[in-house]
Structures are given as structure tokens and as C-alpha cells.
N, C-alpha and C positions, 0 to 999 in steps of 0.2 A: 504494500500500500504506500503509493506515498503521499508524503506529509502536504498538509494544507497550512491557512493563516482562518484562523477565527476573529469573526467580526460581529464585536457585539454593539447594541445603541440603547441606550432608556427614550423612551416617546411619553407623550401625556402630561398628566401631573403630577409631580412630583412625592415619593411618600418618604415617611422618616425611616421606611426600610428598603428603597427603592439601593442605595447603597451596598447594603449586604448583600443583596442578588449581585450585583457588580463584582464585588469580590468573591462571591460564591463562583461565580461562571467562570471569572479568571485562573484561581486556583486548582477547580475541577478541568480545565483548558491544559493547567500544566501536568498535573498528573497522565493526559493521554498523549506525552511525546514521543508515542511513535507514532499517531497521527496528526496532532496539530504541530508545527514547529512552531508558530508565536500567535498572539493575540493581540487584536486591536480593540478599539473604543472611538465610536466617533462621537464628534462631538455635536450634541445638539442632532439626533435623533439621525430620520433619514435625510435630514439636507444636510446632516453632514458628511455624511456617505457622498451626497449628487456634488457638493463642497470639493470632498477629498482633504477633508478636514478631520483626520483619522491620528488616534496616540499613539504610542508604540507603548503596552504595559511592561513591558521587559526590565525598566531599569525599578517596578515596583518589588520590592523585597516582602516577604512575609511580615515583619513587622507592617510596612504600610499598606499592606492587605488588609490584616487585624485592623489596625487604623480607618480604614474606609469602611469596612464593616459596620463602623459604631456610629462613623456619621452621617447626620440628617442630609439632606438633600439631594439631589443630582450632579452629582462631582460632574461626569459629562455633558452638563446640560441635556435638556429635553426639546420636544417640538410639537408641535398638535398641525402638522401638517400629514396631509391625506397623499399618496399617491394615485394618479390616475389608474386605471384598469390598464392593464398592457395591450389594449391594441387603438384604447382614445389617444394617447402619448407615447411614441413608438423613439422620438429625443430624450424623453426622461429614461425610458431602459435602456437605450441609448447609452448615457452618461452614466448607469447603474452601474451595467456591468461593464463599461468601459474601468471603470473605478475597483472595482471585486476584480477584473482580469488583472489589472497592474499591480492589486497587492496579492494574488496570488489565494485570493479567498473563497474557502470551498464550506463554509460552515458562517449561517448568519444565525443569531439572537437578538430578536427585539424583544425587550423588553416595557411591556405597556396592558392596554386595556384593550376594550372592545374592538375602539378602530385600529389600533398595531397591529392587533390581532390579524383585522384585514387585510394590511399593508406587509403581513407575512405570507399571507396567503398569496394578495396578486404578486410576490416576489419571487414566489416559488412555482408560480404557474406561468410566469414571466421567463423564469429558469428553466423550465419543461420545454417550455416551445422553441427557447432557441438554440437548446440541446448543453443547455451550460449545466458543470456538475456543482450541484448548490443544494444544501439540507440547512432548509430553512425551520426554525423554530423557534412560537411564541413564549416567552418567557412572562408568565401574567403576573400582570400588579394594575391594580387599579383602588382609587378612592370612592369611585361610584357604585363598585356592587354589579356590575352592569356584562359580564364578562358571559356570554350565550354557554347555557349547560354547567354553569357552577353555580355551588349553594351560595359561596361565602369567600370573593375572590380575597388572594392576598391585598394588603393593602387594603382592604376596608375595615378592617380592625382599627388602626391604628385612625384613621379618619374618628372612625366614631368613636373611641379613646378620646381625643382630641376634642369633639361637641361635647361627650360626656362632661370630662374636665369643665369646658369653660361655662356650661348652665352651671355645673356645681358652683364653680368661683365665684359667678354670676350673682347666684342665690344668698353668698355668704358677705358680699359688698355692705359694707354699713355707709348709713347717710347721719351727715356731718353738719 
């Protein structure tokens, strides 16, 4: 088999665990090096891919793995940009795989909700048709709950944690 690059992105909105998938996905990345030989991160979802605005995590050490693990927000930034269907924008797959062929990318991870979810799908049907070797997979995380066939997506814990929290706070506010 030979070895590919892994390309991972966060899309959506951001959660206080969207992070830890991050490092989870890189870590588990390095463990398969006989098939992955490195892994990226773009920045700021799929236009950072259409960008070519992609990290190199290689120089990240265990420690700042553990590290990213524990922090809140979208170190790679995020995006809530939709991609067309592959055959309305035939430039945008265009400039996709233009971008996966030069790094050598055979393995995507979005990371997101509902519509990422979609935007893994037309990528990998996009992949099918033009004969490119691409294993594409939704990594879910959402704050809305909203993720088709799940009870209880990742990432709406922590949302409603969060509302929880601040009615409590809310509740305990004295007036002065």
C-alpha cells in the first residue's frame, strides 16, 4: 500500500470540544504510518482547502497535542460555506482536487454538522466520478442536534451545558 497525506478541516460552529477531535484525528493519523505518511489541517474549513491554505501538523509534539485537546475553540478556524453539487461547479472541483493532487491527499475528515456532513458526501461523489482515490469521512460535531439518524450528536452536550449554566447564573443575579 502506499502511503497517502491526511486532510483534515473543522466547518460550522465552533464547540468547546471541536478541538479534541482535532487532536484525536491527528494522533490516530500517526499511529497508521504505514499508511498515512503526514497530516494536514486546513485552515478555515473547505475554502481553505479551495485556499491551499493547509498546516503541516508534523512539527506538533505530543505535548501540544495534549495541549489542543483541552482547548476551547477552532484552533483551524471554521467556515459555514456550502459547496456546490459536482456537476452545478465543475471550477470549484476543479481547484479541489487540483489542491488534494499536489499534497498528495488520499484521506479527507470534515469535521462539522449537518451540512459538512453534505459537503463530504458531494466530495466523495465528486471523487467517484473523476476516478480520484479519496475516502472521504464525516467527523460529527454539531451544537444544533440536527445531524440526520443521530439521537444526540457530539457537541450538543456541551451547547446545552452552556444554556444550562447561564439560566442558572441568570437566576442567581441579585439586584442592587
Amino acid at each position: 500500500m502506499e502511503k497517502a497525506t491526511l486532510l483534515y478541516a473543522q466547518s460550522g460552529g465552533v464547540t468547546a470540544v471541536i478541538n479534541a477531535t482535532a487532536a484525536s484525528v491527528i494522533e490516530a493519523a500517526r499511529a497508521r504510518s504505514d499508511a498515512i505518511d503526514g497530516v494536514l489541517a486546513a485552515r478555515h474549513g473547505i475554502l481553505g482547502i479551495l485556499a491551499e491554505d493547509l498546516v503541516d501538523t508534523a512539527p506538533l509534539s505530543p505535548t501540544d497535542l495534549e495541549r489542543l485537546s483541552h482547548t476551547p475553540g477552532g484552533t483551524f478556524g471554521s467556515c459555514r460555506f456550502d459547496v456546490d453539487a459536482p456537476d452545478a461547479n465543475r471550477a470549484q472541483y476543479d481547484r479541489l482536487f487540483d489542491v488534494l493532487e499536489a499534497h498528495g491527499v488520499r484521506y479527507f475528515l470534515y469535521n462539522g454538522g449537518n451540512g459538512s456532513m453534505d459537503t463530504v458526501v458531494k466530495v466523495s461523489l465528486a471523487a467517484r466520478q473523476r476516478g480520484y482515490p479519496l475516502v472521504c469521512i464525516g467527523v460529527p460535531k454539531t451544537v444544533d442536534n440536527d445531524l440526520e439518524g443521530t439521537d444526540c450528536s457530539p457537541g450538543f452536550g456541551s451547547a446545552a451545558k452552556y444554556a444550562a449554566t447561564a439560566m442558572l447564573e441568570a437566576s442567581l443575579q441579585l439586584d442592587y
